[in-house]
N, C-alpha and C positions, 0 to 999 in steps of 0.2 A: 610913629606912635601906634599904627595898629598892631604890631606882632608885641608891643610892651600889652596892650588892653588885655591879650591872651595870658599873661602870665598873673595869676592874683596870688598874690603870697597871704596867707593869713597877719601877719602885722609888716607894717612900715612903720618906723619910729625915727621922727625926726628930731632934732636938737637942735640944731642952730643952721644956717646960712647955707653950711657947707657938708655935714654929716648926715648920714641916715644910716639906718639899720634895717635892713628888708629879710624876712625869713619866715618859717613856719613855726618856730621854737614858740610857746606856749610860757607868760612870763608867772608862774607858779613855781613851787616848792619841788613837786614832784616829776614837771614835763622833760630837764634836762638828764634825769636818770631814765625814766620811764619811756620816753621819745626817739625816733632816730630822726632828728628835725633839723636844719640846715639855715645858718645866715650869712648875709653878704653886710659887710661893713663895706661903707663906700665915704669916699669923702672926695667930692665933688661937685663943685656949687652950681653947674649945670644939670645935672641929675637931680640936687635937690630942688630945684625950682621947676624943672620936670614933674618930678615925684608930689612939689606941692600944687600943680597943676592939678595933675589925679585925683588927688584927696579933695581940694576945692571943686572938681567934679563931681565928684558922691556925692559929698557934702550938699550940693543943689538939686541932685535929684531925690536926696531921701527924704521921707515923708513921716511926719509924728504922726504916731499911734498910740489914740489914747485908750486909757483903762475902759472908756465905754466900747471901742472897738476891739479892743482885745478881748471881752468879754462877751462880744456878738459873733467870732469866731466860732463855726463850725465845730462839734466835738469833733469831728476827725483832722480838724487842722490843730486845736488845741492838744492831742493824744500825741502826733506829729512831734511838737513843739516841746511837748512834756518829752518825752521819749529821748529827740535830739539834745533836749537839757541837760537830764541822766548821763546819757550815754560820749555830753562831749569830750570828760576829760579821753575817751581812747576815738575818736572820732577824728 
């Protein structure tokens, strides 16, 4: 499991039991003209209960962030955050 922890693809999309969708492809209008981005279609029900391993691990260590913390945020972490927002579609 540790050489999969290295790999972060920007989406996993799971569907049922046995399918997932792992890739960087961006699901908008514009990302598959615009992108040179790559997925893996798998279907495999050992991967995907792998894969929902993963997810149920973020899942526990992420953390709400409310509107009063968001807004006690440093200007140069908010300029950050702006900026990266802007700029994600070519990011």
């Amino acid at each position: 499991m540790a050489a999969a922890a290295a790999v972060r693809p920007h989406q996993v999309f799971r569907v049922d039991a046995d399918w997932s969708l792992i890739g960087s492809t961006n699901w908008d209008a514009r990302s598959p003209r615009l992108n040179f981005a790559y997925n893996l279609e798998c279907y495999d029900r050992h991967l995907a209960q792998r894969l929902d391993a993963l997810i149920d691990a973020k899942i526990g260590r992420a953390r709400e962030l409310t509107l009063a913390q968001a807004q006690a945020l440093p200007f140069a972490c908010k300029l950050r955050n702006g900026l990266a927002r802007l700029l994600s579609p070519y990011l």
